[in-house]
C-alpha positions in Angstrom: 29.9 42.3 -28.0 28.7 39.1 -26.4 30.1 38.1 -23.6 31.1 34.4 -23.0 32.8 32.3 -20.5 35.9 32.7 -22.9 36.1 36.7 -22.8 35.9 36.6 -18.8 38.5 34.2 -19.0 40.6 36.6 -21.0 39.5 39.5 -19.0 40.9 38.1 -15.8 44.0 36.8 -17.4 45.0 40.6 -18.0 44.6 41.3 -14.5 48.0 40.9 -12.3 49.4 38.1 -10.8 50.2 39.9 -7.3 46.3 41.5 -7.8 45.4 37.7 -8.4 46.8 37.3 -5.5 45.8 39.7 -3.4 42.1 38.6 -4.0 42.6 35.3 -3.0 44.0 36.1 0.2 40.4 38.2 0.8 38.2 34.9 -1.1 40.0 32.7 1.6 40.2 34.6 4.8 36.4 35.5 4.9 37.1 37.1 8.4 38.4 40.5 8.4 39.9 40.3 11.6 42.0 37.1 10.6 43.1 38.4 7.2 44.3 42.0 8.8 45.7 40.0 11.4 47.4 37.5 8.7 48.5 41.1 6.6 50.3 42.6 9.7 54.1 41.7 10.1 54.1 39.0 7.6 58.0 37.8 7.1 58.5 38.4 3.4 59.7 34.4 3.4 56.1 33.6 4.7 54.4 35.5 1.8 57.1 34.6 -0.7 55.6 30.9 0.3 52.0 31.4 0.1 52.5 33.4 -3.4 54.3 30.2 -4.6 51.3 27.9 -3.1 48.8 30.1 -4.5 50.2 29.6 -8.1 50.4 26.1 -7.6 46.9 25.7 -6.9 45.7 28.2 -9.9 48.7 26.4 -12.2 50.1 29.5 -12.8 53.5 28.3 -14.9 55.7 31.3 -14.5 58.5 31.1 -12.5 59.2 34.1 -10.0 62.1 34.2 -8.0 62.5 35.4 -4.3 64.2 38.5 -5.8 61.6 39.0 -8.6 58.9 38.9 -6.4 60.1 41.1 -3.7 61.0 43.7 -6.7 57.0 43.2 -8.4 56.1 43.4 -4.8 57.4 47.6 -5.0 54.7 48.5 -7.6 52.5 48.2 -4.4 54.3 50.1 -2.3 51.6 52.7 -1.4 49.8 48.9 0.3 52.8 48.4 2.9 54.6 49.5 5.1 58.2 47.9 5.8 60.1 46.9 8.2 63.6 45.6 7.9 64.7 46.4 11.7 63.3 43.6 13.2 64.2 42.8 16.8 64.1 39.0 16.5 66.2 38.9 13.1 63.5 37.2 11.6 64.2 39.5 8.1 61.7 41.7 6.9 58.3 41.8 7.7 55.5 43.5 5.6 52.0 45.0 6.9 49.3 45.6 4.2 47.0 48.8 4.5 43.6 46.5 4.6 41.4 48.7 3.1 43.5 49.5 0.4 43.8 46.4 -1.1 40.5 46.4 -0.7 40.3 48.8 -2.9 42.8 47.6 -5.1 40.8 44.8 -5.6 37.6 46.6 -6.4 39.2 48.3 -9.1 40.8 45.2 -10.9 37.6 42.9 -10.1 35.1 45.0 -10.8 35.0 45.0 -14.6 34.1 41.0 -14.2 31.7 41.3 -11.8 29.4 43.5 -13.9 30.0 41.5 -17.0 
């Protein structure tokens, strides 16, 4: 099978839209520090926000709500950790395991990469 532009393009469109992502948050925090840094205690409001901006700028059309994504967020639960007992009320706050998104991302990415 030859691949084209078209196939990759298809072949990334079956990958996730939280895995999507996921990877962008690594393509635009280049620094590990910053990006573990960004991933620990994140209000879920902050990442609810930067999902939404992040499918603006790829023009992803489908509409998730707050609720939605919070429930398609659970089908990463071995990523997180959760905390809902924040001192400052602030709501609940996430913290990614680093490395396994990482890895996470290897897995879904890695298909293109050799193709």
């Amino acid at each position: 099978r030859p691949i084209t532009d078209a196939y990759k393009q298809m072949k990334s469109a079956t990958i996730p839209l939280m895995v999507r992502f996921f990877n962008h948050l690594f393509e635009v925090n280049e620094d590990p520090e910053e990006l573990q840094e960004y991933l620990t205690d994140i209000s879920a409001s902050k990442l609810y926000t930067d999902f939404n901006l992040f499918k603006t700028t790829q023009n992803e059309k489908s509409e998730m709500s707050r609720h939605k994504f919070t429930t398609s967020l659970t089908y990463y639960k071995d990523y997180y950790t959760k905390d809902t007992k924040d001192k400052n009320k602030v709501g609940i706050k996430y913290t990614f395991d680093y490395d396994k998104l990482y890895e996470l991302i290897e897995e879904n990415y890695s298909d293109l990469d050799s193709l």
